[in-house]
Each structure stands twice: as C-alpha cells, then as structure tokens.
C-alpha positions in Angstrom: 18.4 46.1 -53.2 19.8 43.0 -52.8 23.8 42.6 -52.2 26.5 40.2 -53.5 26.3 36.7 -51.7 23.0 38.0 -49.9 20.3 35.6 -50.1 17.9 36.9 -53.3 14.1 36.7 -52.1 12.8 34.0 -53.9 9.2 32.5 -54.0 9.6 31.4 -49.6 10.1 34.8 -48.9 7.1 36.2 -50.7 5.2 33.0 -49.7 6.2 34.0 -45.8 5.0 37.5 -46.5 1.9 36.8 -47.6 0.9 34.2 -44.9 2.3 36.5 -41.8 -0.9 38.0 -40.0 -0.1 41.0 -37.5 -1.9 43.7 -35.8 -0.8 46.9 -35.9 2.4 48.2 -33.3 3.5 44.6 -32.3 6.7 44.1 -31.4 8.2 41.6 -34.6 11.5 40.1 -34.6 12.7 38.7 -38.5 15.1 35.7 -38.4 17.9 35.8 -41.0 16.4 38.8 -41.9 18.7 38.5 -45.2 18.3 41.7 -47.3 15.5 42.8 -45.1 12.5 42.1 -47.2 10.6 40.2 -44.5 11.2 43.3 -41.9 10.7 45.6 -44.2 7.0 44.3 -44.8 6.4 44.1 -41.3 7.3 47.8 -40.5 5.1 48.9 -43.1 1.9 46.7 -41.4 3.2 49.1 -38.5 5.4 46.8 -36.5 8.6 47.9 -34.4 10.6 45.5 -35.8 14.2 43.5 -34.6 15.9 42.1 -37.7 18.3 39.7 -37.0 21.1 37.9 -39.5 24.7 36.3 -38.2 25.8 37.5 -41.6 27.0 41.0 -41.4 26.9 41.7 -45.1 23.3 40.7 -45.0 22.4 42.8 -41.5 24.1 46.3 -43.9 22.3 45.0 -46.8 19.0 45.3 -44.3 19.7 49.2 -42.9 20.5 50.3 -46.5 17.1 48.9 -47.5 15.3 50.0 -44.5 16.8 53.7 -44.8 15.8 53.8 -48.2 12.2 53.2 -47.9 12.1 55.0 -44.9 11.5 52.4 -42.2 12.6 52.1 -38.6 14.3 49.3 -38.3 16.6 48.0 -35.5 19.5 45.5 -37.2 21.3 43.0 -35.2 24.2 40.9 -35.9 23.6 37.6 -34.1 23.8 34.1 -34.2 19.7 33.2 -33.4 19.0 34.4 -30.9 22.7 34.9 -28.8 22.0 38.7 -29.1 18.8 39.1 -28.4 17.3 40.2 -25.3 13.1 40.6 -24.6 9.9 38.9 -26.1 8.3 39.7 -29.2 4.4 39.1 -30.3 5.8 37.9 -34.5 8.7 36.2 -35.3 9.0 34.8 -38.6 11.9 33.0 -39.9 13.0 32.0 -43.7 15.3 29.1 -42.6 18.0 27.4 -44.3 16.0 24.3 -45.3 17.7 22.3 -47.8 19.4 18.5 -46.6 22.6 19.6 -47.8 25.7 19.6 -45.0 29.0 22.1 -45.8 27.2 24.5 -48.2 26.4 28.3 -48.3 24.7 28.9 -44.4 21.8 31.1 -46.1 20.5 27.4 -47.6 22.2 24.9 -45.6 19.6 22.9 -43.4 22.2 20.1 -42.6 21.6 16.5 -43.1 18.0 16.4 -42.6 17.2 20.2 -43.6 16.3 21.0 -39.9 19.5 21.2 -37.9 18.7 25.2 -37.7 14.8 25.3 -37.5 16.0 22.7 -34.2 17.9 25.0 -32.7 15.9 27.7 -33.2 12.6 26.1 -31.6 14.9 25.0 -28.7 15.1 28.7 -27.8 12.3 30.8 -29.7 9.4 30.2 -26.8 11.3 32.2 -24.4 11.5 35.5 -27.3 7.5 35.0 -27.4 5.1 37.3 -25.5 2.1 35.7 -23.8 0.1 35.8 -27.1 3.3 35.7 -29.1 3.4 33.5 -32.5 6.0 32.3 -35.1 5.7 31.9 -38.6 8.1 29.7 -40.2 9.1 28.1 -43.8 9.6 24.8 -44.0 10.5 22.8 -47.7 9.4 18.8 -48.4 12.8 17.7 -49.0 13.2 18.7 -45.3 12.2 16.0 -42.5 9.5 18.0 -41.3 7.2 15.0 -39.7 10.8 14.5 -37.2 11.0 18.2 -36.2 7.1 18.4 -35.6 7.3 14.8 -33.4 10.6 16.4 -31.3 8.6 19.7 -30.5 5.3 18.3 -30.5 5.0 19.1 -26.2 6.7 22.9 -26.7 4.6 24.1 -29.7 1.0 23.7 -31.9 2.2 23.8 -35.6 -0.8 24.8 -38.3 -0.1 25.2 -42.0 -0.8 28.0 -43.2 0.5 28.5 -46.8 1.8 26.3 -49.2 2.9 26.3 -53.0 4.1 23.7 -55.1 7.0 22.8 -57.0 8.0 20.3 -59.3 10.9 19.6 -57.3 9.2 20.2 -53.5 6.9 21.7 -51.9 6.9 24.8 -49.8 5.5 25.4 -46.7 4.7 28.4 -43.7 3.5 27.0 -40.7 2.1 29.4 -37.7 4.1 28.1 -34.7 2.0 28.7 -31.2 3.7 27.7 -27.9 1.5 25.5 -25.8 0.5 27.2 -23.4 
C-alpha cells in the first residue's frame, strides 16, 4: 500500500531489488525507505532490517506495510543518517536523483542530481561493517562521473544493474569502502 504524497515504486525500486545480493540474517539498513518496498524485500531474504525515511508519512506508510505482511521491521524517522546509531552489512538507498533544485524531496537531487547521494557517501562508511556494502541508484541525467571522481579514495563503485530509457538511463552500483 502506497500512501498519498509517498514516493510510488517505480521501475528504480524494482531495479534496486533485483540487483541487491544478501546472505541470510545480515543486519540491512534501507535509505528513504519510502513505502517500505525495499525493506520489505530484505526482511523476507531474512534480514533484520533498519528502515529509515525523514518523511514521517512515508516511515507510517513503511510499519503499516511491514505489519501487514508480517515482517519485523524497525522504522526510523531521520534525516540520513542523524538517527542512526551501529554498522550494518547492506544498505541500499533509492536516492532523489533528478537535477532539479526546490522540488518534491523524494526526487529532488539538486542542481547536479547528487547533492543527497554526496552527503550520504560523506557518512555511510562509518554505518558499514567490516564486509559491509551499499547498493545505490543512480539516473544519467545525474552527474555521476563528478560524484565517482570526489569519492574515488573512500569507496570502489561496480555497476551492477542497469535499464534503459528513452529519456535516461538507470543505474545500481554496489558501493565497497576501500579498505
């Protein structure tokens, strides 16, 4: 169930879904977890999952959904990650990715369509376990050559998934600390 003024999963949330990789009971923490469908998928691969939105409507939107399939979920209002305590072996993250500034915050990238993913990377490698791992969505229209160049000595990034549009083309990349 998706809520009024949630983001709707669209074609980078199922794309995200089906390029994530875990392992059973690792600890996964979901980024603008939105209506949950990203957490959702990882509790059911057997994950204890953190879902985190700064939206509130979106974090309720996430329990209900998680309650109704049955899935232990913990929900977190926070900006990133300015709530969040402890290391987790998964995060994935649906970004806002468009180059828009001013707009809607679940799709508003800023100028370059990285101004979150930036802040994000800043702080993600201390929320990563030794073996920990991110897995992100990135979009064309985004300057993703600039974000890969500014955290080219924090992390490794490898394309992992990719589909095609006639207006852009998305990506996931799997995002490793170096280590």
């Amino acid at each position: 169930m998706v809520h009024a003024g949630i983001y709707e999963p669209a074609d980078d949330s199922y794309l995200l879904i089906k390029a994530i990789e875990v392992e059973g009971a690792e600890r996964a923490l979901d980024m603008g977890c939105g209506c949950g469908i990203v957490a959702l998928h990882l509790a059911r691969q057997g994950c204890r999952v953190t879902a985190v939105d700064i939206n509130e409507h979106a974090v309720e939107n996430t329990k209900i959904n998680a309650e109704k399939n049955g899935l232990a979920i913990q929900v977190v209002t926070s900006d990133l990650f300015s709530e969040i305590e402890g290391t987790f072996d998964v995060i994935t993250f649906n970004p806002p990715y468009l180059p828009t500034e001013n707009e809607d915050i679940a799709w508003d990238g800023g100028r370059e369509g990285t101004a979150i993913m930036e802040r994000f990377l800043r702080e993600a490698h201390r929320h990563l376990t030794g073996h920990g791992r991110i897995y992100m969505v990135m979009s064309s229209r985004g300057n993703i050559p600039k974000l890969m160049k500014m955290f080219s000595g924090m992390y490794r990034f490898t394309e992992v998934a990719q589909k095609s549009f006639f207006f852009e083309r998305l990506y996931v990349y799997l995002i490793e600390p170096l280590r």
